[in-house]
Jmol script that loads the backbone (N, CA, C; Angstrom):
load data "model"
ATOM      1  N   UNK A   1       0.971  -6.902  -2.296  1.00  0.00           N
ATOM      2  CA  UNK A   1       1.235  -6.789  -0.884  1.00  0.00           C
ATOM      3  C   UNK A   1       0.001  -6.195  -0.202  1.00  0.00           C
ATOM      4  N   UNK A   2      -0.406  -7.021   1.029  1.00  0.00           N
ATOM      5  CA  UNK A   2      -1.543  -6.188   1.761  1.00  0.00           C
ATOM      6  C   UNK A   2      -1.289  -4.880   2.122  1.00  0.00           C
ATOM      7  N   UNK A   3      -2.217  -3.888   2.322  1.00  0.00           N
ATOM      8  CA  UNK A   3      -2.359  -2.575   2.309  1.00  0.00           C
ATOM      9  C   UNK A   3      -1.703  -2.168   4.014  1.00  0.00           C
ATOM     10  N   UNK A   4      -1.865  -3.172   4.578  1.00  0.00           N
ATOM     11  CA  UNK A   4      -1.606  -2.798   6.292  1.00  0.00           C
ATOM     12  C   UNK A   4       0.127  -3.296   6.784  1.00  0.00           C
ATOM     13  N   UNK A   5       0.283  -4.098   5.121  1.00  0.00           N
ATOM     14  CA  UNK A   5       2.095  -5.040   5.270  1.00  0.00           C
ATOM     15  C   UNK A   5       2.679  -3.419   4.613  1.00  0.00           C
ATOM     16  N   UNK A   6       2.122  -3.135   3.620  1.00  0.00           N
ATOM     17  CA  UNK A   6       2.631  -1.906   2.665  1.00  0.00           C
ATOM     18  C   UNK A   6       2.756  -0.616   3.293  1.00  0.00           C
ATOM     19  N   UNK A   7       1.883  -0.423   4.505  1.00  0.00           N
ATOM     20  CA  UNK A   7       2.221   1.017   5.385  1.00  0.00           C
ATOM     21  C   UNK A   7       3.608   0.793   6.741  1.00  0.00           C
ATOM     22  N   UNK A   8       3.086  -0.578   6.992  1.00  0.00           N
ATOM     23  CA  UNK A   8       4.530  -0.686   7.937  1.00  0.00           C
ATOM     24  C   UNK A   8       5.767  -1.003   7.225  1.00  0.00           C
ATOM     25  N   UNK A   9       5.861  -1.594   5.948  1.00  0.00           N
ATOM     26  CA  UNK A   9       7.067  -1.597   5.449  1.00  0.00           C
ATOM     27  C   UNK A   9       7.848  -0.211   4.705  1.00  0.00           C
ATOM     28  N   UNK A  10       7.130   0.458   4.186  1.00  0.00           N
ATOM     29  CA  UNK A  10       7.712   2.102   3.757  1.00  0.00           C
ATOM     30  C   UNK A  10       7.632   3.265   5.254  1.00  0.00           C
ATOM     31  N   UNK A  11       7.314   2.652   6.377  1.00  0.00           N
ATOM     32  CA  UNK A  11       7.217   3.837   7.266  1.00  0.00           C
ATOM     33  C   UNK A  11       6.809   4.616   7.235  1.00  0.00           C
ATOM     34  N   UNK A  12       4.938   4.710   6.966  1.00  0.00           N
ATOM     35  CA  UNK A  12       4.114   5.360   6.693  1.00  0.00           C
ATOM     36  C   UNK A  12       3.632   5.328   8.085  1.00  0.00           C
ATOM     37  N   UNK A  13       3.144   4.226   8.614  1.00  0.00           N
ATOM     38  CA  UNK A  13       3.277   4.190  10.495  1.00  0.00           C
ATOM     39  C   UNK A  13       4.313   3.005  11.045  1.00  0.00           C
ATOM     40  N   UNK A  14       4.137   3.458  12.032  1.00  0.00           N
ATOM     41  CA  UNK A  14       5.458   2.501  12.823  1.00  0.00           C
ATOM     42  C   UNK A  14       5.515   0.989  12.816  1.00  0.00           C
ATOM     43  N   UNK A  15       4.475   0.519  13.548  1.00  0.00           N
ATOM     44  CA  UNK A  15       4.319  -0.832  13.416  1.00  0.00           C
ATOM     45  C   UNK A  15       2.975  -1.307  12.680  1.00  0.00           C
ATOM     46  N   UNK A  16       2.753  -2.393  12.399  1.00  0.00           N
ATOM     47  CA  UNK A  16       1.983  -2.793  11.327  1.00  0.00           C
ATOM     48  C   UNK A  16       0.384  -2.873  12.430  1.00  0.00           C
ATOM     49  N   UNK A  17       0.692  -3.496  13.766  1.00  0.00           N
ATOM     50  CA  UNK A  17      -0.477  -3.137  14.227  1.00  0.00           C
ATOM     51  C   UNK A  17      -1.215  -2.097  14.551  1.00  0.00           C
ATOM     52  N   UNK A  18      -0.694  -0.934  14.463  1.00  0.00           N
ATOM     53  CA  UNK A  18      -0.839   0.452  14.285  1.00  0.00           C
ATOM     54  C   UNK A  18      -1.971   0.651  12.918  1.00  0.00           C
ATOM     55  N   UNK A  19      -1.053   0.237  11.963  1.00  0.00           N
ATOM     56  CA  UNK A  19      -1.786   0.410  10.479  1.00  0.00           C
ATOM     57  C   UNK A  19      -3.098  -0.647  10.600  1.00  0.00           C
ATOM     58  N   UNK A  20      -3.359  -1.920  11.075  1.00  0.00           N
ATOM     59  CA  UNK A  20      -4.311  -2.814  11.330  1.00  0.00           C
ATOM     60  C   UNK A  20      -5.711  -1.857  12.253  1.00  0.00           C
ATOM     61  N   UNK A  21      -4.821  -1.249  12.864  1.00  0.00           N
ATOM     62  CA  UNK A  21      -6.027  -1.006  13.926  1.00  0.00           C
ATOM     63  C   UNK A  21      -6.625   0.240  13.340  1.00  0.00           C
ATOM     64  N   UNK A  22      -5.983   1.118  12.403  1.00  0.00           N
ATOM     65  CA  UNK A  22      -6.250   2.489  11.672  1.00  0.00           C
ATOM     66  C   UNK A  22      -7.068   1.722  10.339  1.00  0.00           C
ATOM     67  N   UNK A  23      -6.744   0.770   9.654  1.00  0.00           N
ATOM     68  CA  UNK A  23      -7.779  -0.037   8.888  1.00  0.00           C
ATOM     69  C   UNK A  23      -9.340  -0.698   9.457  1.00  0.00           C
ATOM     70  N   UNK A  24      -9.163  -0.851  10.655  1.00  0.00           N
ATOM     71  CA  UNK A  24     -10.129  -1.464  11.288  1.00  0.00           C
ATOM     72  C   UNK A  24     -10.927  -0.243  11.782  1.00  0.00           C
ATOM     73  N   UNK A  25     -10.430   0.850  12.047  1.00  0.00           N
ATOM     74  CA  UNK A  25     -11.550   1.878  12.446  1.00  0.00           C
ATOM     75  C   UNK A  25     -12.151   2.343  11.215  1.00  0.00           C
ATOM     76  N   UNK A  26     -11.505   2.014   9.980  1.00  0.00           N
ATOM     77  CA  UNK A  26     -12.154   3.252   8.754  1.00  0.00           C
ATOM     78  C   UNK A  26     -11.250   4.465   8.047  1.00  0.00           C
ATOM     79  N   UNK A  27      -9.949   4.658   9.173  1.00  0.00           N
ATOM     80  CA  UNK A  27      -9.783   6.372   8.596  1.00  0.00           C
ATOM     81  C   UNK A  27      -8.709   5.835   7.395  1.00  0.00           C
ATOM     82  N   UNK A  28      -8.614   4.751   6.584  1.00  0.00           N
ATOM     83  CA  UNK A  28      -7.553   4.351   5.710  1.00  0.00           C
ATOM     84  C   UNK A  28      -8.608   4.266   4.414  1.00  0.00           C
ATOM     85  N   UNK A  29      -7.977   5.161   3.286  1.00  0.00           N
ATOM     86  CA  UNK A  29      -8.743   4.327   2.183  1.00  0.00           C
ATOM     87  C   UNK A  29      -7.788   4.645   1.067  1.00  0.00           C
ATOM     88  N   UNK A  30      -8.149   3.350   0.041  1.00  0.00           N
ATOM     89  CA  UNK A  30      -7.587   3.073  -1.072  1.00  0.00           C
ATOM     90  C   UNK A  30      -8.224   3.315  -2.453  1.00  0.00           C
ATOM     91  N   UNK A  31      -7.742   4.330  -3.321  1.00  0.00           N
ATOM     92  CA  UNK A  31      -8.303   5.098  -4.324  1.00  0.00           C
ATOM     93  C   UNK A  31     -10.123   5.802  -4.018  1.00  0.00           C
ATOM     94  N   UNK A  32      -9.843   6.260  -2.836  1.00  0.00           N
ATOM     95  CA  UNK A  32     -11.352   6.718  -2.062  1.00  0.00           C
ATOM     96  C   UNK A  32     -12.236   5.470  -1.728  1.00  0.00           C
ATOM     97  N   UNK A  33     -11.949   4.600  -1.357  1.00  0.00           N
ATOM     98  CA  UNK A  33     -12.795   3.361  -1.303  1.00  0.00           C
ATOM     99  C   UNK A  33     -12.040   2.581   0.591  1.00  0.00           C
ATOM    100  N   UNK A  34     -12.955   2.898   1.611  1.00  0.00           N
ATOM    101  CA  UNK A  34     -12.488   2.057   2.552  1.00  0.00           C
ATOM    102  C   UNK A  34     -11.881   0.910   2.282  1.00  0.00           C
ATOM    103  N   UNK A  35     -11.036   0.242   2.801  1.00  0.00           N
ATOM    104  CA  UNK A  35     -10.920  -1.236   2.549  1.00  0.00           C
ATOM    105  C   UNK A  35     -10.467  -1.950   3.952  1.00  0.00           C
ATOM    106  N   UNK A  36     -10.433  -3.025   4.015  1.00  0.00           N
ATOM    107  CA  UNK A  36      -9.943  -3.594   4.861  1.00  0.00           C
ATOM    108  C   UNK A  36      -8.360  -3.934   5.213  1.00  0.00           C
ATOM    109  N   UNK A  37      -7.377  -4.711   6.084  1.00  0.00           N
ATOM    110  CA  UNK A  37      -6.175  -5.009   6.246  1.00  0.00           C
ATOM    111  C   UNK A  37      -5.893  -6.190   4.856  1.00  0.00           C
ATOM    112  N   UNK A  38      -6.446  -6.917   4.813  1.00  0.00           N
ATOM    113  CA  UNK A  38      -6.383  -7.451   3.673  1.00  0.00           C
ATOM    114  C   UNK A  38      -6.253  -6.890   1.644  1.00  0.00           C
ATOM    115  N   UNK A  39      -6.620  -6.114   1.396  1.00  0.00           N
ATOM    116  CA  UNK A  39      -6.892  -5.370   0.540  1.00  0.00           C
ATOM    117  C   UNK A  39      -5.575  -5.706   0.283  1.00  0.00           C
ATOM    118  N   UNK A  40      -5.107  -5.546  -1.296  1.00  0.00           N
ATOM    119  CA  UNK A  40      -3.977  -5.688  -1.937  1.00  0.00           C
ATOM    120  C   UNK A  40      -3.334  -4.285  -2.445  1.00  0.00           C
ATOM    121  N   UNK A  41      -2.400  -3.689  -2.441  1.00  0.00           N
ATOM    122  CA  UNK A  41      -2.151  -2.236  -3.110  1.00  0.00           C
ATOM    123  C   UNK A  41      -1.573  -2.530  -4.540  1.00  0.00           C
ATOM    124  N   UNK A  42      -1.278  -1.313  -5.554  1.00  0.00           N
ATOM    125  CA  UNK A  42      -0.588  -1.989  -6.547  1.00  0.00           C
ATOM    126  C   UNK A  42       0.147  -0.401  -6.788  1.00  0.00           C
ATOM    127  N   UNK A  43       1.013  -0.593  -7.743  1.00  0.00           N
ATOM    128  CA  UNK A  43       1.737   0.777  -7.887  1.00  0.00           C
ATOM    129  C   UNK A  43       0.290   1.322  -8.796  1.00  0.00           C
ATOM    130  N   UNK A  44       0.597   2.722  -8.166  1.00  0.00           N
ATOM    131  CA  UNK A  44      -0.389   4.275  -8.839  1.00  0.00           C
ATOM    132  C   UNK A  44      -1.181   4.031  -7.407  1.00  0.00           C
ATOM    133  N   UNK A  45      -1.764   3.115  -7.015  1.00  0.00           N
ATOM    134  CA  UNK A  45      -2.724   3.597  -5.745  1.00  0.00           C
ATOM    135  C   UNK A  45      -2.716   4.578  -4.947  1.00  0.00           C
ATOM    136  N   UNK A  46      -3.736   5.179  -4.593  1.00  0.00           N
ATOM    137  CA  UNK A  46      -3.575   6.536  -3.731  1.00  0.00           C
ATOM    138  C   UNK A  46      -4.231   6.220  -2.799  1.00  0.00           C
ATOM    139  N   UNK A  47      -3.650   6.066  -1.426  1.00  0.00           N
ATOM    140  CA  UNK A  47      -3.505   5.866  -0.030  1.00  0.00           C
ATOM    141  C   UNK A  47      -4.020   6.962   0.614  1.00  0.00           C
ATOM    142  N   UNK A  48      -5.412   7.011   1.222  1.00  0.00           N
ATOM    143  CA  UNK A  48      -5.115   8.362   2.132  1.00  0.00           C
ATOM    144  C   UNK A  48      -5.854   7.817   3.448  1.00  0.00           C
ATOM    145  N   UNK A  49      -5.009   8.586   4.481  1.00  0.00           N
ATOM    146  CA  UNK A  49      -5.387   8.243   5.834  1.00  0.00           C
ATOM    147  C   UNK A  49      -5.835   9.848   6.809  1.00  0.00           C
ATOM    148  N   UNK A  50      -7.101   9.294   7.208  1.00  0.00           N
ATOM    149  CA  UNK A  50      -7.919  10.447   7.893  1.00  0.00           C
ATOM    150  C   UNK A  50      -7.200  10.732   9.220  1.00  0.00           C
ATOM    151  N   UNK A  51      -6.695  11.546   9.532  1.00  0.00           N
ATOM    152  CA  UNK A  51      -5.843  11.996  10.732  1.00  0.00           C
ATOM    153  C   UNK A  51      -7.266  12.890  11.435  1.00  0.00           C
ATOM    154  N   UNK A  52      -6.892  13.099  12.745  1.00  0.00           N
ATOM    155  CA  UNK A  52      -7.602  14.407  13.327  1.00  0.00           C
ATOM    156  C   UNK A  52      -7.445  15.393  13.051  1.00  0.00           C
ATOM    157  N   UNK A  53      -6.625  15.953  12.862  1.00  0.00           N
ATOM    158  CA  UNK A  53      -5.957  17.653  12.682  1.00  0.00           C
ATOM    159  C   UNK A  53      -6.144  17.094  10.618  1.00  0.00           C
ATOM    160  N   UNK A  54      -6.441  16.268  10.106  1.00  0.00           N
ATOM    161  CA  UNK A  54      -6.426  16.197   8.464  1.00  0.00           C
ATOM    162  C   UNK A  54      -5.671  14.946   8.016  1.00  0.00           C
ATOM    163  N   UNK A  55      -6.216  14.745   6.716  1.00  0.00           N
ATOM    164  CA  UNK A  55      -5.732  14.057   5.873  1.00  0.00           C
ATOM    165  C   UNK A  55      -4.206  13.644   4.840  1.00  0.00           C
ATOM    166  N   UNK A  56      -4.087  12.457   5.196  1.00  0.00           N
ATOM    167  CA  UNK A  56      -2.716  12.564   4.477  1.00  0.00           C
ATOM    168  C   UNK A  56      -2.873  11.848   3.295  1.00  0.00           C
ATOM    169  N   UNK A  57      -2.625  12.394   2.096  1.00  0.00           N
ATOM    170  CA  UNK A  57      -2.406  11.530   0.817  1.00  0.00           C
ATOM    171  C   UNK A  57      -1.114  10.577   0.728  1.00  0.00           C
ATOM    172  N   UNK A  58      -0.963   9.489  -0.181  1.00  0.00           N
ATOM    173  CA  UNK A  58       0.168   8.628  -0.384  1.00  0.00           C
ATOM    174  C   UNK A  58       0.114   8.008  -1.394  1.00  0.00           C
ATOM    175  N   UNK A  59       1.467   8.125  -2.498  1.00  0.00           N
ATOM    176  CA  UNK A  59       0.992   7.393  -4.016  1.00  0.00           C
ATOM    177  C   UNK A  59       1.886   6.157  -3.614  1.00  0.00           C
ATOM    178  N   UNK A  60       1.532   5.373  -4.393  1.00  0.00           N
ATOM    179  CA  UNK A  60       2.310   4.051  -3.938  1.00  0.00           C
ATOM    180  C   UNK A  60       3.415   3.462  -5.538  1.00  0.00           C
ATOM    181  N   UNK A  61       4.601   4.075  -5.074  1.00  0.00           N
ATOM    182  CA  UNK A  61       5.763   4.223  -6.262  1.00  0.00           C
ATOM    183  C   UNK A  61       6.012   2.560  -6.702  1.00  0.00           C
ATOM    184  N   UNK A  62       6.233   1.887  -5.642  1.00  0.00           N
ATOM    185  CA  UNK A  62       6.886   0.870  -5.717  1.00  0.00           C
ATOM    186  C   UNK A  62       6.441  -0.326  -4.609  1.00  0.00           C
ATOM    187  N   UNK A  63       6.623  -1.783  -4.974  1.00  0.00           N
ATOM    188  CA  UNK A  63       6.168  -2.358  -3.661  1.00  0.00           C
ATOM    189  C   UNK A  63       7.561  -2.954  -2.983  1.00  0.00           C
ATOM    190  N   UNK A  64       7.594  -2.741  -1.836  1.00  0.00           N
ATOM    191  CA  UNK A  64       8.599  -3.221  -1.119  1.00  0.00           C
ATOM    192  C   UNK A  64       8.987  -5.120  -1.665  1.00  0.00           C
ATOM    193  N   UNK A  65       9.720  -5.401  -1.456  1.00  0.00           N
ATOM    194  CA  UNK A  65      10.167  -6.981  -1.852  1.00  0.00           C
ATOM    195  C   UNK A  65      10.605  -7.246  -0.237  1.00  0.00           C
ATOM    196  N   UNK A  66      11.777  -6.567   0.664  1.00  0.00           N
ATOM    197  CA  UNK A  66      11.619  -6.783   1.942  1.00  0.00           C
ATOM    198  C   UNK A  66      10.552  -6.502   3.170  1.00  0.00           C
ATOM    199  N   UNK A  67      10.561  -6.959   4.446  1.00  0.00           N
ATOM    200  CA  UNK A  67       9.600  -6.498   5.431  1.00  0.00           C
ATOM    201  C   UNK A  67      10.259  -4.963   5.946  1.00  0.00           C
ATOM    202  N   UNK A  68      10.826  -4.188   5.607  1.00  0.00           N
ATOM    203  CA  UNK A  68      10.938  -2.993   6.187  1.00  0.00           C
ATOM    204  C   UNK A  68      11.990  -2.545   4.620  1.00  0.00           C
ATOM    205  N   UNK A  69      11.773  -1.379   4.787  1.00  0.00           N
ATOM    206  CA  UNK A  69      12.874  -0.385   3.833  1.00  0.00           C
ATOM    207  C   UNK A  69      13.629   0.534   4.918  1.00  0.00           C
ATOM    208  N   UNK A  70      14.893   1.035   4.346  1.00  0.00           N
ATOM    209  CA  UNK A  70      15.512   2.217   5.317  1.00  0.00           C
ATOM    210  C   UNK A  70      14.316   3.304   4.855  1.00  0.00           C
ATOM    211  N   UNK A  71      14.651   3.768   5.852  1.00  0.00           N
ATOM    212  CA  UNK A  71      13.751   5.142   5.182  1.00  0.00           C
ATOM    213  C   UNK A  71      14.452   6.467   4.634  1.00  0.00           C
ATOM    214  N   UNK A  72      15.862   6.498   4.664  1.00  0.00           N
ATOM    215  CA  UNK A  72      16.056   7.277   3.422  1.00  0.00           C
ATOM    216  C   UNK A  72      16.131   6.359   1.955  1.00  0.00           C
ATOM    217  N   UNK A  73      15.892   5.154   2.033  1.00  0.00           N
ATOM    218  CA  UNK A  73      14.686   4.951   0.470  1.00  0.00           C
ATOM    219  C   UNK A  73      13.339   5.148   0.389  1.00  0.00           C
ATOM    220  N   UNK A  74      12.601   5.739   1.232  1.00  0.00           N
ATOM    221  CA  UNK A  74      11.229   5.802   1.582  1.00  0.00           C
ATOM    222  C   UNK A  74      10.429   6.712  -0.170  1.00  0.00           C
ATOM    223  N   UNK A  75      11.390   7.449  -0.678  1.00  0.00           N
ATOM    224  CA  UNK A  75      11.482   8.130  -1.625  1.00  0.00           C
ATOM    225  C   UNK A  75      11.265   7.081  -2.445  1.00  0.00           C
ATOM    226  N   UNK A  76      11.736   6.189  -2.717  1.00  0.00           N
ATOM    227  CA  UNK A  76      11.594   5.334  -4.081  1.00  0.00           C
ATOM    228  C   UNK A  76      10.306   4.794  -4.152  1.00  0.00           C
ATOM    229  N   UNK A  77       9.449   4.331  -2.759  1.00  0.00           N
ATOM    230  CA  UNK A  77       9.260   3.562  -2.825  1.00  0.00           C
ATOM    231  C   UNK A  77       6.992   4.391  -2.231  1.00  0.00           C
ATOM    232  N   UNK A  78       7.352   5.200  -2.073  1.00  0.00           N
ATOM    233  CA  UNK A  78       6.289   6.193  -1.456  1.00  0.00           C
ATOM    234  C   UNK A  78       5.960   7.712  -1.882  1.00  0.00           C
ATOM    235  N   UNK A  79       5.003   8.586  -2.684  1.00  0.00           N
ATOM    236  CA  UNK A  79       4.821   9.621  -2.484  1.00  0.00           C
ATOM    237  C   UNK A  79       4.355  10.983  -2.155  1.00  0.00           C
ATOM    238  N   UNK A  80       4.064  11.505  -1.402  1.00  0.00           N
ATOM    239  CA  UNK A  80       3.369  11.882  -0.501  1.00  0.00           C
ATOM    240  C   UNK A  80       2.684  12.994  -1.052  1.00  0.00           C
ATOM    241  N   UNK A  81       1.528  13.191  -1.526  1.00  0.00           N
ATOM    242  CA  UNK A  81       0.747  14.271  -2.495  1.00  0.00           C
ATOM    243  C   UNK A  81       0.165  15.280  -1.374  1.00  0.00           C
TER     244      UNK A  81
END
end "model"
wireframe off; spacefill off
backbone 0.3
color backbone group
C-alpha cells in the first residue's frame, strides 16, 4: 500500500491529501529515508513525520485491506513509538 493511502487509512491524518501534501514538502520519512506519495510501506516500517512543535514516530503493525479503518482498531493496525 502507498505510504500517503496507508496514513489516511489508519488515521494518522485526516484526509489523504493532507498526507500527499506533508509527503510533498519532505517532513514524512520512511525508515529515516524521505520518500515520496508513491513509496510502498510494509509491516515493521517506521513512519516518522516532522511536526513543528516535534516529531512523531509510527510502526506500521498491519496493512489495512479496506480504504479507512474505525479507529478504535487503529491499535491493530498502527504503533505509535
Amino acid at each position: 500500500m502507498r505510504v500517503d493511502k496507508w496514513m489516511s487509512a489508519t488515521n494518522v491524518v485526516k484526509r489523504r491529501t493532507v498526507a500527499t501534501d506533508m509527503l510533498k514538502s519532505g517532513v514524512v520519512l520512511v525508515n529515516d529515508i524521505k520518500v515520496k506519495a508513491s513509496k510502498n510501506v510494509a509491516i515493521g516500517d517506521k513512519i516518522t513525520i516532522e511536526y513543528l512543535k516535534g516529531a512523531k514516530s509510527y510502526e506500521v503493525l498491519q496493512i489495512p485491506t479496506t480504504k479507512t479503518i474505525p479507529k478504535s482498531k487503529k491499535d491493530e493496525y498502527v504503533k505509535e513509538l
